[in-house]
C-alpha positions as CSV (number, residue, x, y, z in Angstrom):
1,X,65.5,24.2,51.6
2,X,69.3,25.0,51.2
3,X,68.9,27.4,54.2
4,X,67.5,24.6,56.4
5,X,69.8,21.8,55.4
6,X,72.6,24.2,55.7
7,X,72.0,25.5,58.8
8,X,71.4,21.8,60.2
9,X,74.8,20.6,58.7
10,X,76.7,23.4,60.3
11,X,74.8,23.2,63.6
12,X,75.8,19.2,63.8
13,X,79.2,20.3,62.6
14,X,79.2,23.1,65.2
15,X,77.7,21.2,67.9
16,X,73.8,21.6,68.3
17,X,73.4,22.3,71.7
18,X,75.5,25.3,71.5
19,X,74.4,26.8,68.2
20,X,71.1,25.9,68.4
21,X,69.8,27.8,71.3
22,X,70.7,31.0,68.9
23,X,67.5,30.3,66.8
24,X,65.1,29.0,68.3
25,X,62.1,30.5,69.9
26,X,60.8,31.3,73.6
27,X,58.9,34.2,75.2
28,X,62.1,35.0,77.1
29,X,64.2,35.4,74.2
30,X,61.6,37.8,72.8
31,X,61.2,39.6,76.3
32,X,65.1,40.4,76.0
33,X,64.6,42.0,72.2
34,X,66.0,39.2,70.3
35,X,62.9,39.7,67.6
36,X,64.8,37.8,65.2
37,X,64.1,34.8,66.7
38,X,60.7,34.8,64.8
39,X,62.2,34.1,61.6
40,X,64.8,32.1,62.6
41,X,62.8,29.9,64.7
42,X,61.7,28.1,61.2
43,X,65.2,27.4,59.9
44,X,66.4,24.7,63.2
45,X,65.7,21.1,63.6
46,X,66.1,18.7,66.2
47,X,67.2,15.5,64.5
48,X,67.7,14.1,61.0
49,X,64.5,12.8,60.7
50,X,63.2,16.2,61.7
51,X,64.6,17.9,58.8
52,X,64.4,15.6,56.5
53,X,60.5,15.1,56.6
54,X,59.8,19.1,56.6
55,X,62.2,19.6,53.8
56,X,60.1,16.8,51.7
57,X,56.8,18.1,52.3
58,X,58.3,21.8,51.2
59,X,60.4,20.4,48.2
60,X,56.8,18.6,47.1
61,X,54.7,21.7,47.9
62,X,56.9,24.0,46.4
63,X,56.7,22.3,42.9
64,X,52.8,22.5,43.4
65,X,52.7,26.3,44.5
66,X,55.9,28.1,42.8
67,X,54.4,26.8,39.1
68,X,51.0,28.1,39.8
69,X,52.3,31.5,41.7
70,X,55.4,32.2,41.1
71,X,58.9,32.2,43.6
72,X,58.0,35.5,45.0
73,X,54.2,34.8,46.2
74,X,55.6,31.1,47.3
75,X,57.8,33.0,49.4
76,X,55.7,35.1,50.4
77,X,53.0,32.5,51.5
78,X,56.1,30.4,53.3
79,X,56.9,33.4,55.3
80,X,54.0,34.4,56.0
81,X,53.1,31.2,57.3
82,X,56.3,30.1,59.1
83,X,55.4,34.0,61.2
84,X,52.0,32.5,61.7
85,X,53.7,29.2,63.2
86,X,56.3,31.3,65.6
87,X,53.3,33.5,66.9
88,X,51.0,30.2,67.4
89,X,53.7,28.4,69.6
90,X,54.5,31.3,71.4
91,X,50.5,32.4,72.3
92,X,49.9,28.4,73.4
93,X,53.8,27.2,74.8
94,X,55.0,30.8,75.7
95,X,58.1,29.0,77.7
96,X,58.7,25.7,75.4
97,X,61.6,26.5,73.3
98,X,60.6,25.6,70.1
99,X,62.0,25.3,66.2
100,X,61.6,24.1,62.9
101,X,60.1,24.2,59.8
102,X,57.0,22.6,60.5
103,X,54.9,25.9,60.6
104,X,55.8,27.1,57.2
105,X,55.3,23.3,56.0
106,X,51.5,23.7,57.6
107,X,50.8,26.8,56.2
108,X,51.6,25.3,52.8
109,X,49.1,22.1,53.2
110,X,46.2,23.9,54.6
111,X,46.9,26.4,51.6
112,X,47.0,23.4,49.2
113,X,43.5,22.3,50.9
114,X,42.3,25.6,50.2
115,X,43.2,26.0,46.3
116,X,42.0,22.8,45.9
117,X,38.3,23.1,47.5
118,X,38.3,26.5,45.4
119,X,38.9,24.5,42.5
120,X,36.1,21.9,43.4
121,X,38.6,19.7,44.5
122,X,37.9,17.0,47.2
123,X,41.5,17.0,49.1
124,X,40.8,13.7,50.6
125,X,40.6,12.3,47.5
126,X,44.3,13.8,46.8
127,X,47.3,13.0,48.6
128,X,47.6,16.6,49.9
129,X,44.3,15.9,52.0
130,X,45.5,13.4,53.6
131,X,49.0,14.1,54.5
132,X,47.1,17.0,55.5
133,X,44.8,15.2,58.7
134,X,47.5,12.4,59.4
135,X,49.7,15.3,60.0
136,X,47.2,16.7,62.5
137,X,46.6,13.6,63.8
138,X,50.2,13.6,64.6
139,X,50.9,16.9,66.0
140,X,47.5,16.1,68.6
141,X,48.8,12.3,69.3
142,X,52.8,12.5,69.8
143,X,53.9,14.2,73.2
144,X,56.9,17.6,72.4
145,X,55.4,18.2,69.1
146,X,54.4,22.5,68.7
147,X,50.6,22.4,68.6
148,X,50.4,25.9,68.8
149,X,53.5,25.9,65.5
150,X,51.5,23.4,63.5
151,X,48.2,25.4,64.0
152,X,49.4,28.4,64.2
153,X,51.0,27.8,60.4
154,X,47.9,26.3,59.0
155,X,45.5,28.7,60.1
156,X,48.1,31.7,58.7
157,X,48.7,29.6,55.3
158,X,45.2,29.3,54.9
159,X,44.3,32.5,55.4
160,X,47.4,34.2,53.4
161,X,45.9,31.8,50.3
162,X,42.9,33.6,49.8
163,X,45.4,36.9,48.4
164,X,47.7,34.2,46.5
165,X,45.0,31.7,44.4
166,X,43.0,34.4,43.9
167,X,42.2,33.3,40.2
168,X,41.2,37.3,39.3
169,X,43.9,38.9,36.7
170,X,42.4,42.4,37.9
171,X,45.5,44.6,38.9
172,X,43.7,45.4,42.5
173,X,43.7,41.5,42.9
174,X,47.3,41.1,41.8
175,X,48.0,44.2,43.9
176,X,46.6,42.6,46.6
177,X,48.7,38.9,46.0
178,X,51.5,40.9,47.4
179,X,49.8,43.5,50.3
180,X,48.0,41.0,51.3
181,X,50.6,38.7,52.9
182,X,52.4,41.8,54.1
183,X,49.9,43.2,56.0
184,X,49.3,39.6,57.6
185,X,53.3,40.0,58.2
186,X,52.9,42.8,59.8
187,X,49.8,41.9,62.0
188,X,51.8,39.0,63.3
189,X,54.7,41.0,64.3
190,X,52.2,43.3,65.9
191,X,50.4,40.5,67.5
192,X,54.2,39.0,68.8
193,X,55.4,42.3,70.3
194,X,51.4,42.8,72.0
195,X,52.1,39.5,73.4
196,X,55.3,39.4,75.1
197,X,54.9,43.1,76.6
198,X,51.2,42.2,77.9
């Protein structure tokens, strides 16, 4: 969260339309080696409300998930899913230039939909669920939103959170909290590089 913020702050201090295009995301970035770009993709925002409502639903997620995992598989399961949100807008808007938060935000919902159905848990009875679909019904409705980002992250979160609420205390299981993530890392990258040189 202090990244994000920070990183807004100095780019409105900086003026965004200079710094901005430094971060964000677009095949032709990637096509000229800037790789980098798939991280920091996640970490700029295009307006104050922007921010502000990606930096709520990850402050209110991240008291759910870091209690019940732990900082280090949190930010494992953030990265993992803000990758899977960079990789998603880039397969479906390879030319849109595209940022923010929103697919590490995703991939933290559809993770929280997850643990809770493996707990017996309707999520539409929580408020998780339904952020959860009005959020998607959002991202579908509202022209310039990432489809690709906002999928892309749920569909990575969801799948990284089969490693990370695995409720086993086996060591292979706890092994695998931490592989697990990283080899979806890595797959992305794979998938990313595959992509743009195709």
């Amino acid at each position: 969260m202090s990244i994000n913020v920070g990183l807004y702050l100095w780019m409105s201090l900086s003026g965004f339309e200079q710094t901005s295009i430094n971060f964000v995301i677009s095949r032709q970035f990637l096509e000229q080696g800037e790789w980098y770009r798939l991280i920091s993709c996640g970490f700029v925002h295009f307006g104050l409300f922007h921010v502000a409502m990606n930096m709520l639903l990850a402050f209110q997620l991240g008291q759910l998930f870091e209690q019940k995992i732990g900082s280090l598989r949190f930010g494992l399961l953030y990265l993992t899913s803000l990758l899977g949100g960079s990789i998603g807008a880039l397969v479906i808007s390879p030319d849109a230039i595209t940022g923010g938060a929103s697919g590490a935000v995703f991939g933290l919902m559809a993770a929280a939909v997850v643990g809770l159905r493996h707990d017996r848990i309707n999520p539409m009875r929580t408020g998780i669920g339904t952020t959860f679909v009005l959020n998607i019904v959002i991202t579908l409705v509202i022209p310039g939103i990432s489809v690709g980002g906002h999928f892309g992250g749920a569909i990575t979160g969801a799948i990284c959170s089969l490693f990370l609420l695995n409720p086993s205390n086996k060591i292979v299981s706890k092994f695998l909290e931490i592989v697990g993530p990283i080899a979806i890392c890595l797959g992305l990258i794979y998938l990313a590089v595959t992509f743009v040189n195709a």
